[in-house]
VEXTI-729786 format. One record per residue (C-alpha): residue number from 1; residue in three letters; y, x, z. Coordinates in nm, 3 decimals, decimal comma. Example, Ala and Ser with C-alpha at 12.3 -4.5 7.8 and 13.67 -1.06 7.14 Angstrom:
BEGIN
> 1;ALA;-0,450;1,230;0,780
> 2;SER;-0,106;1,367;0,714
This chain:
BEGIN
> 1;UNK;6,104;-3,093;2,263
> 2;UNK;5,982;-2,996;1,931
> 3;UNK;5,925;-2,567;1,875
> 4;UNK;5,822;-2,430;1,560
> 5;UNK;5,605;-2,122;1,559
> 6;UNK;5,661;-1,867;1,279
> 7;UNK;5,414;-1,576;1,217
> 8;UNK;5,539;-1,353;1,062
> 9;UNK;5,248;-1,132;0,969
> 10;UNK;5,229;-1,343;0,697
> 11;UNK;5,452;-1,415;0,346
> 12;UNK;5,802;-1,424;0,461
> 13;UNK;6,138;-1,421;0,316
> 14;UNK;6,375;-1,179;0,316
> 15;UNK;6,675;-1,188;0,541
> 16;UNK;6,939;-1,389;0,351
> 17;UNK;6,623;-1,621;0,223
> 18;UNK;6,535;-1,662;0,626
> 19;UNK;6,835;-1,797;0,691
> 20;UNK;6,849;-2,123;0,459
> 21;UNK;6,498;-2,168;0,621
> 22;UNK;6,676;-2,121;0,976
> 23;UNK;6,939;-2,422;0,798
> 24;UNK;6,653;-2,631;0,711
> 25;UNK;6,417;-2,587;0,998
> 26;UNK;6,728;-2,726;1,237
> 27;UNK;6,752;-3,008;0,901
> 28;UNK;6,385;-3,143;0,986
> 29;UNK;6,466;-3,163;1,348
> 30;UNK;6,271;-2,891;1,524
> 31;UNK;6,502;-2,761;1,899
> 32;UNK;6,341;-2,425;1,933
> 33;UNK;6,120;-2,136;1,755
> 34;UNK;5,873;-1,956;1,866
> 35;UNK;5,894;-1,591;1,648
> 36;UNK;5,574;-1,376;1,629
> 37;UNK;5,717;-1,054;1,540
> 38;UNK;5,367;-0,920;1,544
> 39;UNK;5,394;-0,580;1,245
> 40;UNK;5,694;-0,663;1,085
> 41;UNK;5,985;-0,465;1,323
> 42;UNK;5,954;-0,097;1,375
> 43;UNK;5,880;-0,078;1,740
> 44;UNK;5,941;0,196;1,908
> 45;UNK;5,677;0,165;2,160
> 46;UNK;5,426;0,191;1,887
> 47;UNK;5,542;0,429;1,625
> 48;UNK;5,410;0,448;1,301
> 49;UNK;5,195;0,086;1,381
> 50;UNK;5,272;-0,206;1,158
> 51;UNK;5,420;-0,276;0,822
> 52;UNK;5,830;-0,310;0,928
> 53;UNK;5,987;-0,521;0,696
> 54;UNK;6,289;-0,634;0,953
> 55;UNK;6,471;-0,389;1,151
> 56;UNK;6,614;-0,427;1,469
> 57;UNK;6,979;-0,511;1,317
> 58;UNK;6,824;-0,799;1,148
> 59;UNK;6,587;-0,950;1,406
> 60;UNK;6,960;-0,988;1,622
> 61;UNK;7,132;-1,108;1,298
> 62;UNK;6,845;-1,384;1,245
> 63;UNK;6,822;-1,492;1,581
> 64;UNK;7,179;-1,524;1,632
> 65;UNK;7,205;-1,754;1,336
> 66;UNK;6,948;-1,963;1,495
> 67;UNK;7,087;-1,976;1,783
> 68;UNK;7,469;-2,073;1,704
> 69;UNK;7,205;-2,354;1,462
> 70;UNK;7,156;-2,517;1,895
> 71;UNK;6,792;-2,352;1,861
> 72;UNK;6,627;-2,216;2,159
> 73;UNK;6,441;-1,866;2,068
> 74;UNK;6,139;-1,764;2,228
> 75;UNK;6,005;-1,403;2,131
> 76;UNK;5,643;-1,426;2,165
> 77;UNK;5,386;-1,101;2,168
> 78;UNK;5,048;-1,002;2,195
> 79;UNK;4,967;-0,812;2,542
> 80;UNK;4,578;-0,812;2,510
> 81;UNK;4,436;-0,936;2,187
> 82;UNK;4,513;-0,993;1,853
> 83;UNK;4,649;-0,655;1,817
> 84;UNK;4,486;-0,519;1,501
> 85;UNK;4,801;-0,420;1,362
> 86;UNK;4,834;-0,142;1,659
> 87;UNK;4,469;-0,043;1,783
> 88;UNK;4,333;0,016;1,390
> 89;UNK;4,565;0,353;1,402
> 90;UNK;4,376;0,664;1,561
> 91;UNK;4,695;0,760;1,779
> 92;UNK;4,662;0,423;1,961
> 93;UNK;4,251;0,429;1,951
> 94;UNK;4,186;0,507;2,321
> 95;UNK;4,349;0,151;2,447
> 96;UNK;4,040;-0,021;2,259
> 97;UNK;3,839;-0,250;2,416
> 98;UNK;3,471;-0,098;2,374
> 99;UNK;3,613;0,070;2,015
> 100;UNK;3,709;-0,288;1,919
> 101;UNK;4,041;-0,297;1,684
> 102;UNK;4,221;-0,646;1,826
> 103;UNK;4,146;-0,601;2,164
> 104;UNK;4,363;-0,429;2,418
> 105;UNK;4,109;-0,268;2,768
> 106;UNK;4,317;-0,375;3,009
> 107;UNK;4,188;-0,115;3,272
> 108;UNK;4,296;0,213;3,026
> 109;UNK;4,592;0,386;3,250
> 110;UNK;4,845;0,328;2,934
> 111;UNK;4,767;-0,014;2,885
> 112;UNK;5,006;-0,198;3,092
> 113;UNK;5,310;0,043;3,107
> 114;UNK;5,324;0,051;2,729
> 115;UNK;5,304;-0,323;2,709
> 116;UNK;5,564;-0,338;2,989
> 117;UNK;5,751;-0,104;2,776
> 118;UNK;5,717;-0,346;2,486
> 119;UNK;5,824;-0,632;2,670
> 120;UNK;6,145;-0,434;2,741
> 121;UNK;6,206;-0,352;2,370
> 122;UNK;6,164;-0,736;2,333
> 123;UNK;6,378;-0,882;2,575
> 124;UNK;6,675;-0,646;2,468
> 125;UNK;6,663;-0,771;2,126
> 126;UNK;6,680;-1,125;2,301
> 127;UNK;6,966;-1,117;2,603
> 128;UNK;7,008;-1,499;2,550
> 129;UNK;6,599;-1,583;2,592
> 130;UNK;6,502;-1,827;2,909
> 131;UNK;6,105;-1,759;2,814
> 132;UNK;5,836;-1,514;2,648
> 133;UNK;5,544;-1,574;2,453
> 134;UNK;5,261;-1,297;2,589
> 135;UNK;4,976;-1,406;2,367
> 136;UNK;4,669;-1,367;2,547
> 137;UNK;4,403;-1,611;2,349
> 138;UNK;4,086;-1,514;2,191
> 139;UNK;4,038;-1,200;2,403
> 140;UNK;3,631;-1,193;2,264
> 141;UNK;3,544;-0,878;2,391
> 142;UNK;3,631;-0,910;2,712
> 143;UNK;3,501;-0,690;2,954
> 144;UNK;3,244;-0,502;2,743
> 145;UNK;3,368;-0,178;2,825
> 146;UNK;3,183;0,060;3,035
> 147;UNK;3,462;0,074;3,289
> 148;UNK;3,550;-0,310;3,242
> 149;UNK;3,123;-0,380;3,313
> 150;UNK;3,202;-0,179;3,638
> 151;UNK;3,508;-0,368;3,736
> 152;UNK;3,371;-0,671;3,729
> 153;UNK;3,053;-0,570;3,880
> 154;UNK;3,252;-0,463;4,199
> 155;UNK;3,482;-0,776;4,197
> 156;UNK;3,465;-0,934;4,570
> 157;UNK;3,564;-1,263;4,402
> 158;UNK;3,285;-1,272;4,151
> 159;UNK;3,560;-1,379;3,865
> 160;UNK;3,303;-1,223;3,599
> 161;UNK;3,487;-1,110;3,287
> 162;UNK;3,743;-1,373;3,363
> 163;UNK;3,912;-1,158;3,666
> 164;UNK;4,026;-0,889;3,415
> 165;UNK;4,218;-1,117;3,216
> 166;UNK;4,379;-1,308;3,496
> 167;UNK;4,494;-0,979;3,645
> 168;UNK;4,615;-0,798;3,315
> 169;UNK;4,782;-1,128;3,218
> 170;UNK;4,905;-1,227;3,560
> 171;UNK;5,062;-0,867;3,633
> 172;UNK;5,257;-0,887;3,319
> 173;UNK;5,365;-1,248;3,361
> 174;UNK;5,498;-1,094;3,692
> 175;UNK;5,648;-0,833;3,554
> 176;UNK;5,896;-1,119;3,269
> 177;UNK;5,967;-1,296;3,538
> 178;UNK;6,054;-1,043;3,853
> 179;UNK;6,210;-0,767;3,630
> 180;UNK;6,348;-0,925;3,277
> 181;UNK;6,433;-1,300;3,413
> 182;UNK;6,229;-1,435;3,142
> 183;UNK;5,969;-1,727;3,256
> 184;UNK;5,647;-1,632;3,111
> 185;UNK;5,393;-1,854;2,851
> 186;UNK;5,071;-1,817;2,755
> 187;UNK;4,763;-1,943;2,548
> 188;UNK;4,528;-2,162;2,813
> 189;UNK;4,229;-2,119;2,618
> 190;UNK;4,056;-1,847;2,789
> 191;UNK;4,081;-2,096;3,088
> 192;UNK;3,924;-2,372;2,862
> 193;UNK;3,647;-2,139;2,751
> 194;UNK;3,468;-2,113;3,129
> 195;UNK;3,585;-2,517;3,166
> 196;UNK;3,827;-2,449;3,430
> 197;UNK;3,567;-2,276;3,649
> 198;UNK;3,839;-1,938;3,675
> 199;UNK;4,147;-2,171;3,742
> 200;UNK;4,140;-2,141;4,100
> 201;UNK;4,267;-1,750;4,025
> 202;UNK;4,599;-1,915;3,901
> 203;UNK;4,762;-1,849;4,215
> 204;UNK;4,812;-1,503;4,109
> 205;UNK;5,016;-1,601;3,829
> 206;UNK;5,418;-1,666;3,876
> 207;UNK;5,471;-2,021;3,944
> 208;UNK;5,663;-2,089;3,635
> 209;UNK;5,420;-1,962;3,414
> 210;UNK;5,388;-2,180;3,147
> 211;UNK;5,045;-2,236;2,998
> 212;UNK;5,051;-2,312;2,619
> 213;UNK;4,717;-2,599;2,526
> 214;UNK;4,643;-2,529;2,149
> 215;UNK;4,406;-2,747;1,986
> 216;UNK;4,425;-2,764;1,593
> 217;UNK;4,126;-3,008;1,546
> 218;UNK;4,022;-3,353;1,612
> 219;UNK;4,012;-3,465;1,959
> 220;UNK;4,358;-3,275;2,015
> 221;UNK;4,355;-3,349;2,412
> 222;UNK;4,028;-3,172;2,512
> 223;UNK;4,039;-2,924;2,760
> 224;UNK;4,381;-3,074;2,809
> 225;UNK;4,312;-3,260;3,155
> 226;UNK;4,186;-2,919;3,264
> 227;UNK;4,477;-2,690;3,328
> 228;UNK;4,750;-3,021;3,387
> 229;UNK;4,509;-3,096;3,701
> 230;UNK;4,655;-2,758;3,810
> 231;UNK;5,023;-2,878;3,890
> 232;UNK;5,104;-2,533;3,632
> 233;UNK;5,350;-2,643;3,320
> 234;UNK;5,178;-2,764;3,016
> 235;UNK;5,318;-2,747;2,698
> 236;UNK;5,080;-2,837;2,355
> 237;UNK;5,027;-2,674;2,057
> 238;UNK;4,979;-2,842;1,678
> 239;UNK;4,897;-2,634;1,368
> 240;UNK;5,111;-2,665;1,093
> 241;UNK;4,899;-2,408;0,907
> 242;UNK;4,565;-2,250;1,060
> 243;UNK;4,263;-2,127;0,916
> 244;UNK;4,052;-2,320;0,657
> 245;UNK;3,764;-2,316;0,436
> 246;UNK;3,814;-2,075;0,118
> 247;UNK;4,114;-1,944;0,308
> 248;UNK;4,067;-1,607;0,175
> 249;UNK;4,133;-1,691;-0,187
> 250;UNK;4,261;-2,074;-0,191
> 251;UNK;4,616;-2,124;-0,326
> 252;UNK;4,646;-2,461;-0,179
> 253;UNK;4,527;-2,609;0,172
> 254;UNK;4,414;-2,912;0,295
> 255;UNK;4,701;-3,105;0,444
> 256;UNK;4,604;-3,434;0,577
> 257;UNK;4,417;-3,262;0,864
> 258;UNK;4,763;-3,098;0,957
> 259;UNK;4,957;-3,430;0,938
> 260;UNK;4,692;-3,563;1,165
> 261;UNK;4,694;-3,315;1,447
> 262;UNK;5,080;-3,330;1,447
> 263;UNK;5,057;-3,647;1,499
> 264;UNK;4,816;-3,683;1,781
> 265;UNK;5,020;-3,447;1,966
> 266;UNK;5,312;-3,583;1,960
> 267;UNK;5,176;-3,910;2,133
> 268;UNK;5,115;-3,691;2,426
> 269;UNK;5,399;-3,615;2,671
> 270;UNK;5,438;-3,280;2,633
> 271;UNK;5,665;-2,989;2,493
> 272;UNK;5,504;-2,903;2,177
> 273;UNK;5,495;-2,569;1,979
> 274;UNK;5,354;-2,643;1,572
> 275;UNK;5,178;-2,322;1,482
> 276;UNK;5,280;-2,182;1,170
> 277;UNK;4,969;-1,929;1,105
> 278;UNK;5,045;-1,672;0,818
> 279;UNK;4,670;-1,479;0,821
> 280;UNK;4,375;-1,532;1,046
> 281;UNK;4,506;-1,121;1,191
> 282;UNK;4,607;-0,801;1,024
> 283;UNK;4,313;-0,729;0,920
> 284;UNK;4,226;-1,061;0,730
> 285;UNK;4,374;-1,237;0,425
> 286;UNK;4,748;-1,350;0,352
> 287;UNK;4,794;-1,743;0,346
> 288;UNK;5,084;-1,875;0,108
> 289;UNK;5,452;-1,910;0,133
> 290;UNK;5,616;-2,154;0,385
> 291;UNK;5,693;-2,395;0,049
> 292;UNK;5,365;-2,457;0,059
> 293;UNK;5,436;-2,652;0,422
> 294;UNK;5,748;-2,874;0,388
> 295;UNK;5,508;-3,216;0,444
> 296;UNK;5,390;-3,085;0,779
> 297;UNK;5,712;-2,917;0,836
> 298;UNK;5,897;-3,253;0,806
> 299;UNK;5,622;-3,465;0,944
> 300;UNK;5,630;-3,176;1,325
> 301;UNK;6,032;-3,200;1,318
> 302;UNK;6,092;-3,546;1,254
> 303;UNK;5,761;-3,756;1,243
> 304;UNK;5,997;-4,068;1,098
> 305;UNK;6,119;-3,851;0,850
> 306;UNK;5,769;-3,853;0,679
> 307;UNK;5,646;-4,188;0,796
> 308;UNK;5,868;-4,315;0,506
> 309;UNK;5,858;-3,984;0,307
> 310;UNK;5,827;-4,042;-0,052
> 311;UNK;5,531;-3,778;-0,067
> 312;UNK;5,260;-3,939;0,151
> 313;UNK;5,092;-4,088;-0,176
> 314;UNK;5,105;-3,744;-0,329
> 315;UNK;4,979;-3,558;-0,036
> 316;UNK;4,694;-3,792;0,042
> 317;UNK;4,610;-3,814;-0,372
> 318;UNK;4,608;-3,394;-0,364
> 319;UNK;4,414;-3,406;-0,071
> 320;UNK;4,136;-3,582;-0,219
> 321;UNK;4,129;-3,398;-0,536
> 322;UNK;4,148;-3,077;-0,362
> 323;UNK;3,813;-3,206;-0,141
> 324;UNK;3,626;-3,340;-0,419
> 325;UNK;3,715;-3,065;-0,671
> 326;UNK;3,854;-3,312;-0,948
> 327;UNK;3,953;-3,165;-1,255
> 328;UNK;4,067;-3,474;-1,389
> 329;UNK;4,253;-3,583;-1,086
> 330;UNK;4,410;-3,217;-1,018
> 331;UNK;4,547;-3,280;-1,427
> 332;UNK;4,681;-3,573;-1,340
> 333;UNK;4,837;-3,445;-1,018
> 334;UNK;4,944;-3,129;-1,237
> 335;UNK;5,211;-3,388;-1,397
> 336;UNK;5,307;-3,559;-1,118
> 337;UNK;5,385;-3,322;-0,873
> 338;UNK;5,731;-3,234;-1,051
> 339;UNK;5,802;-3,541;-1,102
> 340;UNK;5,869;-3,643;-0,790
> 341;UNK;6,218;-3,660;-0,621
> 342;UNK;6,328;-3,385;-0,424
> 343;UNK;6,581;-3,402;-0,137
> 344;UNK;6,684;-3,081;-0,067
> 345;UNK;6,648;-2,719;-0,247
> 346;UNK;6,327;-2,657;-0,041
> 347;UNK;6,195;-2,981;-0,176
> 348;UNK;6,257;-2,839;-0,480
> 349;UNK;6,096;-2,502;-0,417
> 350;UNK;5,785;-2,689;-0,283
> 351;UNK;5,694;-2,874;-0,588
> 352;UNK;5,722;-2,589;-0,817
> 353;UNK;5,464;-2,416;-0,529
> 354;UNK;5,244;-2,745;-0,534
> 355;UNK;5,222;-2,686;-0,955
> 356;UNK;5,144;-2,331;-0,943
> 357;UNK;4,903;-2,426;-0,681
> 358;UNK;4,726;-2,717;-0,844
> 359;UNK;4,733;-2,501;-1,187
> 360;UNK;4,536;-2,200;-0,992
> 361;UNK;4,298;-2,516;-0,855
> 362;UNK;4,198;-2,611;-1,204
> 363;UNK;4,193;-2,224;-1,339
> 364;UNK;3,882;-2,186;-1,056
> 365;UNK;3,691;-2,429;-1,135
> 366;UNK;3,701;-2,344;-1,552
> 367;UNK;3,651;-1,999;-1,442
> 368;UNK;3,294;-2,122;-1,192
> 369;UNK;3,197;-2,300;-1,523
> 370;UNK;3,259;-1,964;-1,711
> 371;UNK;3,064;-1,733;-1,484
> 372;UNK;2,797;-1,980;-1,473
> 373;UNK;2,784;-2,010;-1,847
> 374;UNK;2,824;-1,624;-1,890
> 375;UNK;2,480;-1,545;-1,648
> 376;UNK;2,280;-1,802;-1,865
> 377;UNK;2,371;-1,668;-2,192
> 378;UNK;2,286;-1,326;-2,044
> 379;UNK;1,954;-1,414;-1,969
> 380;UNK;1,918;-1,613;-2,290
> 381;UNK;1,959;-1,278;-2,462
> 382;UNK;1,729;-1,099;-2,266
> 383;UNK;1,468;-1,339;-2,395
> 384;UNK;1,576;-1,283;-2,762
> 385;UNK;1,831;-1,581;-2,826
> 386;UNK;2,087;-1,422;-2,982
> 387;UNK;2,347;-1,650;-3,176
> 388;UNK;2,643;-1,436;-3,367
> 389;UNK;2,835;-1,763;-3,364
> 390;UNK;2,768;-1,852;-3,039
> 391;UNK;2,883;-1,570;-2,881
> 392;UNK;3,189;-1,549;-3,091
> 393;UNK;3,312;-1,844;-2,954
> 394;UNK;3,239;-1,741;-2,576
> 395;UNK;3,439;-1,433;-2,633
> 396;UNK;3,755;-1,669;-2,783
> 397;UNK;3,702;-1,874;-2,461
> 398;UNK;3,664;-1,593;-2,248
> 399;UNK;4,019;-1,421;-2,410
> 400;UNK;4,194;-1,759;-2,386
> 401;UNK;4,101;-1,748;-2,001
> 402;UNK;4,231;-1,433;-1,935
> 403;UNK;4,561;-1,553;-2,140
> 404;UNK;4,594;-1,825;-1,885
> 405;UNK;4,505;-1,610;-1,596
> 406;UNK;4,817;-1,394;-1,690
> 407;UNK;5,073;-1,669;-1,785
> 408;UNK;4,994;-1,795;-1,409
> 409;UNK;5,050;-1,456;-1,267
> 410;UNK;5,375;-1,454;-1,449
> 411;UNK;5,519;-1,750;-1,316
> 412;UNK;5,354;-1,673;-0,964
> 413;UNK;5,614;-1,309;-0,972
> 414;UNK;5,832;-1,530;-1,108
> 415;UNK;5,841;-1,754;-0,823
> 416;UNK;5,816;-1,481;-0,546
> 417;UNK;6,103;-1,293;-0,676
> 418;UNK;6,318;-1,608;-0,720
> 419;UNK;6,241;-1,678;-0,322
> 420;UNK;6,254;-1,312;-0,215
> 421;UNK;5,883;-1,324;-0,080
> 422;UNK;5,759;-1,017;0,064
> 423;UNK;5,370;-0,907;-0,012
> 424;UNK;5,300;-1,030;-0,336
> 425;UNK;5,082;-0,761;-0,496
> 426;UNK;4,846;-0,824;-0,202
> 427;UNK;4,819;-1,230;-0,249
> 428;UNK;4,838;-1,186;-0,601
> 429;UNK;4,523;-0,958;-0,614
> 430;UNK;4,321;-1,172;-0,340
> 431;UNK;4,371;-1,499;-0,557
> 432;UNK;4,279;-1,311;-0,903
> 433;UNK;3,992;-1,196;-0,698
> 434;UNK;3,868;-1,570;-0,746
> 435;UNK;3,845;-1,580;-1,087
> 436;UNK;3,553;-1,345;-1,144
> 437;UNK;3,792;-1,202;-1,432
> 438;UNK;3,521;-0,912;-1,448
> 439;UNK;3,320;-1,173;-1,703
């Protein structure tokens, strides 16, 4: 079974725009999605939190679409980390772990009867749901806490910072299962991060707890071995879109990695969920727009799909341009990319993404040359080399820059409004950032 993630911290569309994606996502294949509400309803366990942009009426309008589509929907949450979005608001404050803003203290009083309380807001917005998503990876701080140091100080079963997770997370599995019906999931990579040593604790945890192995990188199966030797229900976890280098001003990502985790997970046996990342958290930078996914998309919900996709050459051609930092290539590419043939409207949509994207490409690297050229005519003045002409034709270059910059912005609100994108002032001011337009 093949379950696509969606973040949707990130750039999303608007309701009617969701629902051609709900269309197409069941077009490539995928039987499920996993939807990571995260900011974006107005929760009324945390009031005032987030940045709502779908309210309650629409999460049971989209879902309800999907799910008349044949998809299964699985609500997924964060109980312990990855909670910027709440803990960087004073009223919520005191459930910080040690004062830090993504991590949940498990031991404050409020901490699990408000997230019991969210799980309840959840499930009622899903009465058709078999499972729930509770999160629980990267918990960093862990048990640095005065309180949590004392805990696990006076733990008979010497779990070390480990024994605080296992019981937050275990009590709140319970609490799915027992009291909403709902089989819990969750991230295994705490687990992996002590390799294995704490999973003799998962007795604690429901039997049908499901435990989620996410591995975005080469050697996909490591860890893997470790929580299947448990007996506990595996499922795997690709990355459509994660993190990458230049993420926080990059229009355009590298994509071959992607097609080759996807692929090495779906040699394995297992239920898979293909991440869908839209921002590293909250408090981090805004990736692009799904268009800029419809290779991997195709390639996680029907891998012979893109085996004979008329793409690959493309993708693999961008890839290495985008790598080497080509200009000539990237031109070239600049052409071809509308040129190709495009099956469906989201085709469509992509290539016009994959230009704007390849056009910002080339704009960075003539504006590197330009701030490089600007700091050594700066310090060939301060030695006295002054040339009238010289400078009058850095200004013309600098101007038509600038022109360029702004005919790309153009088409960029151009493009969001045409797809009904939400949070465009934000990616459009992260990716100016990277032209050093202050020359």
């Amino acid at each position: 079974m093949q379950y696509l993630h969606l973040d949707l911290k990130g750039i999303v569309p608007s309701e009617m725009q969701f629902y051609s994606w709900l269309d197409w996502f069941k077009k490539c294949g995928f039987d499920g999605l996993v939807m990571e509400y995260d900011c974006r309803v107005p929760w009324d366990t945390w009031a005032d939190a987030g940045s709502p942009l779908f309210g309650k009426d629409v999460v049971t309008r989209l879902v309800g679409h999907a799910e008349k589509l044949g998809f299964e929907v699985i609500p997924l949450i964060q109980v312990h980390g990855h909670l910027e979005w709440i803990l960087q608001n004073e009223s919520y404050a005191y459930l910080r772990e040690n004062g830090e803003l993504n991590e949940l203290c498990p031991l404050q009083p409020d901490s699990f009867p408000k997230m019991c309380q969210w799980i309840d807001e959840v499930a009622a917005l899903h009465p058709n749901a078999r499972n729930i998503h509770l999160g629980c990876d990267e918990t960093w701080h862990l048990g640095s806490c005065p309180e949590c140091r004392k805990k696990i100080s006076g733990d008979p079963l010497q779990r070390g910072k480990m024994g605080l997770f296992i019981d937050h997370a275990a009590k709140l599995c319970r609490y799915a299962a027992e009291e909403k019906q709902l089989r819990p999931m969750i991230w295994d990579d705490m687990f992996c991060r002590d390799h294995g040593a704490s999973l003799k604790s998962l007795s604690v945890f429901p039997e049908e707890t499901i435990f989620v192995h996410w591995k975005y990188g080469r050697n996909t199966t490591d860890h893997l071995d470790l929580i299947r030797s448990t007996g506990q229900e595996t499922w795997g976890a690709s990355a459509v879109r994660c993190g990458w280098i230049d993420h926080h001003w990059k229009a355009l990502n590298i994509l071959g990695d992607r097609l080759d985790n996807i692929a090495d997970w779906q040699k394995t046996d297992l239920n898979l969920i293909h991440t869908t990342w839209g921002r590293p958290n909250n408090l981090w930078n805004l990736y692009g727009p799904w268009e800029a996914l419809i290779p991997p998309f195709i390639a996680a919900g029907n891998p012979s799909g893109w085996a004979s996709h008329p793409w690959r050459l493309f993708v693999r051609a961008l890839d290495e341009a985008l790598l080497k930092a080509e200009r000539p290539a990237l031109e070239n590419l600049a052409g071809e990319v509308l040129r190709l043939p495009a099956a469906d409207p989201m085709e469509t949509r992509a290539k016009t993404w994959f230009s704007l994207g390849i056009q910002y490409e080339l704009m960075h690297l003539e504006a590197l040359t330009l701030l490089q050229t600007d700091r050594c005519l700066k310090v060939l003045s301060g030695h006295g080399c002054r040339d009238v002409r010289r400078d009058e034709k850095w200004n013309t270059l600098r101007r038509t820059f600038r022109e360029k910059v702004e005919e790309w912005e153009a088409e960029l609100e151009l493009f969001w409004k045409e797809n009904q994108l939400s949070d465009f002032d934000e990616y459009r001011d992260t990716r100016r950032a990277g032209f050093f337009l202050d020359l």
